[in-house]
C-alpha positions in Angstrom: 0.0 0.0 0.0 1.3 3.5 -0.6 2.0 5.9 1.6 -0.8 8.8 1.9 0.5 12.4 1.0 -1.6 15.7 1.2 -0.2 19.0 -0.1 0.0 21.1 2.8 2.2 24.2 1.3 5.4 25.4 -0.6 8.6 26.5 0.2 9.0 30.3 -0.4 12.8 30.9 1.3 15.6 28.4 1.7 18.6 29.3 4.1 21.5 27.1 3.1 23.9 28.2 5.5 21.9 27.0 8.3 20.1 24.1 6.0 16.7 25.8 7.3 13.5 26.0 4.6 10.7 28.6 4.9 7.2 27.1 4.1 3.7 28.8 3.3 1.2 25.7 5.0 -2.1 25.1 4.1 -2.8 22.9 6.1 -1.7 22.0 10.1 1.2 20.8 10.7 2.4 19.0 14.1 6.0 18.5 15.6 5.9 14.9 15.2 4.4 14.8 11.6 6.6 14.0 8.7 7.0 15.7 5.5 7.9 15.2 2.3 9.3 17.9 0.1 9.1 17.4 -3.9 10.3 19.4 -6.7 12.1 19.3 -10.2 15.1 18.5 -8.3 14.5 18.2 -4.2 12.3 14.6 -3.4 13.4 13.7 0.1 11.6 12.7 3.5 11.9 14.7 6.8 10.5 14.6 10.4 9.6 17.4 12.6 11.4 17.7 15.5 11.0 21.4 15.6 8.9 24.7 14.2 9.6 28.5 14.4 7.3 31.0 13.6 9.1 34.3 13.7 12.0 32.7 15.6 9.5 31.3 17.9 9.2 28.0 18.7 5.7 26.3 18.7 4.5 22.8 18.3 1.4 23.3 15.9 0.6 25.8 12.9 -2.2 26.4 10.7 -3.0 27.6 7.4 -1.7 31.0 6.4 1.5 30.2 8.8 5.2 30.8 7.5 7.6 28.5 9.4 10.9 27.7 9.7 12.6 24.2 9.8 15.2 22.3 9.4 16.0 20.2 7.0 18.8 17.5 6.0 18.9 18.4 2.4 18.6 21.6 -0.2 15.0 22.3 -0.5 13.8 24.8 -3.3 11.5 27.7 -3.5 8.7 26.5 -5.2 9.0 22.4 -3.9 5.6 21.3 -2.7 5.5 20.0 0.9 3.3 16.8 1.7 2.0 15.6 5.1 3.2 11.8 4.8 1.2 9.5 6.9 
């Protein structure tokens, strides 16, 4: 059976020097939840461990929300991000 994915937003900044990726949700997103993040070139798996929003940390955000995470790979503005699960 294949996993279940549901678009939950993009990412609109990526910050290479720190390996973080900015991301406009849809959708809730939970620390805990994992992600997938697909593009032309970026198509790689990640779990939340943590969330900023405006250098804050929280464990939950909702549609509309720009966060910041961090991630093990280069993500692209533009990639989709999937809830996996």
């Amino acid at each position: 059976m294949a996993e279940e994915k549901k678009l939950i937003g993009k990412v609109t900044h990526y910050f290479g020097k720190i390996s973080v990726a900015g991301i406009e949700l849809s959708d809730t997103l939970k620390v805990g939840d994992t992600i997938s993040i697909e593009g032309a070139t970026s198509n790689f798996q990640e779990r939340i461990d943590s969330m900023q929003i405006d250098n804050d940390k929280v464990v939950e955000a909702n549609a509309g929300d720009l966060i910041g995470i961090k991630v093990k790979d280069k993500a692209r503005v533009g990639d989709d991000v999937y809830k996996v699960g």
